[in-house]
Structures are given as structure tokens and as C-alpha cells.
N, C-alpha and C positions, 0 to 999 in steps of 0.2 A: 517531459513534464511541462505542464502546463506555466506560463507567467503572467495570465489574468488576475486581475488586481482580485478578485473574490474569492481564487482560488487560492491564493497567498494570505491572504485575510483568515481563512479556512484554517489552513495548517500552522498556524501562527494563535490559533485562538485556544484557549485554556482546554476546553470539551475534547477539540482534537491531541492537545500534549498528553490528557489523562487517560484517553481511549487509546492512544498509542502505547504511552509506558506498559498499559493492561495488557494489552496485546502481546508485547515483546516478554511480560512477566508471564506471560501463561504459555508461550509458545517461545524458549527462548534460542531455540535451534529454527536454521533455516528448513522451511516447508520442504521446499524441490529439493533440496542435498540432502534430508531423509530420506524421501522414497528412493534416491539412489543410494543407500544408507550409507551416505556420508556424515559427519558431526562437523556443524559449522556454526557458530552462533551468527543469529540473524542479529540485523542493526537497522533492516530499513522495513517498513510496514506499508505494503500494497496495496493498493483497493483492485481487486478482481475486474469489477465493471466499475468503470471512468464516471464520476461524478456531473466531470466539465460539461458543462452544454445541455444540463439536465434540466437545469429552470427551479421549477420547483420543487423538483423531486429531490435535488442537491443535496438535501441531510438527509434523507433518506438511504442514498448510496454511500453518502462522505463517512455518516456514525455508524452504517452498518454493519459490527461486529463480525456477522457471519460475511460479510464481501471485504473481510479484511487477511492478508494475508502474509505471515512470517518470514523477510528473505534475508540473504545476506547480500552483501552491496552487487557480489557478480551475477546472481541470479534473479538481481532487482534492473539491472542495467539490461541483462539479455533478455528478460521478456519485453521493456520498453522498445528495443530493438528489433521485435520478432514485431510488435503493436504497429510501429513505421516501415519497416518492408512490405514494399510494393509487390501484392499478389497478382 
């Protein structure tokens, strides 16, 4: 996760608190532990494609509902660590 001051400014700003709660109220099981039909309630809410470093495009990827995605903490942690391994 990013510690860019704009990317903190981001997730700390009202737009993204209410697009999040939306999110987790309409999906409130984690994505990847259904398709393995597990039941885990999600807590953390992912952007598919990374906003950081976008420029302008930034709200574009940041509010985009459909690049948002339902996990719960351990399937939010192992794709950030699948994102940082060295292919």
C-alpha cells in the first residue's frame, strides 16, 4: 500500500468512506473466498487496477465501482503480496 501523501488524502476523504461502506453493503462476503465457496465477511475494499501513479486519471480508477473489489483482510494482504513478487 501506497504512503503518498495524495493517496492518503484519497482514502481519508468523505467520497471514498461512502463508496467504500457501499461497497462492503452490497458485497458483504469476501469475493475470492466465494468462488472458493467459503463465507467470510470482507472488511477491506480493493481497487483491481492501482490508482497510484495515474496522474489524472486518479478518480477515475480510485471511484470506480466496477475496479473495486470485496476481500477479507487475508485475501487482501495475499494479492498485495502476489502485486510485490518478483516475476
Amino acid at each position: 500500500m501506497s504512503r503518498d501523501k495524495n493517496y492518503q488524502h484519497l482514502l481519508n476523504s468523505k467520497r471514498w468512506k461512502t463508496l467504500r461502506q457501499w461497497k462492503l453493503e452490497q458485497n458483504p462476503l469476501c469475493e475470492l473466498c466465494e468462488r472458493e465457496g467459503k463465507v467470510v465477511s470482507a472488511i477491506d475494499v480493493h481497487h483491481k487496477i492501482t490508482f497510484v501513479g495515474k496522474g489524472d486519471k486518479t478518480a477515475k480508477y480510485a471511484y470506480d465501482y466496477g475496479n473495486l473489489q470485496a476481500l477479507c483482510k487475508e485475501c487482501h494482504q495475499a494479492v498485495h503480496n502476489i502485486r510485490k513478487s518478483p516475476i
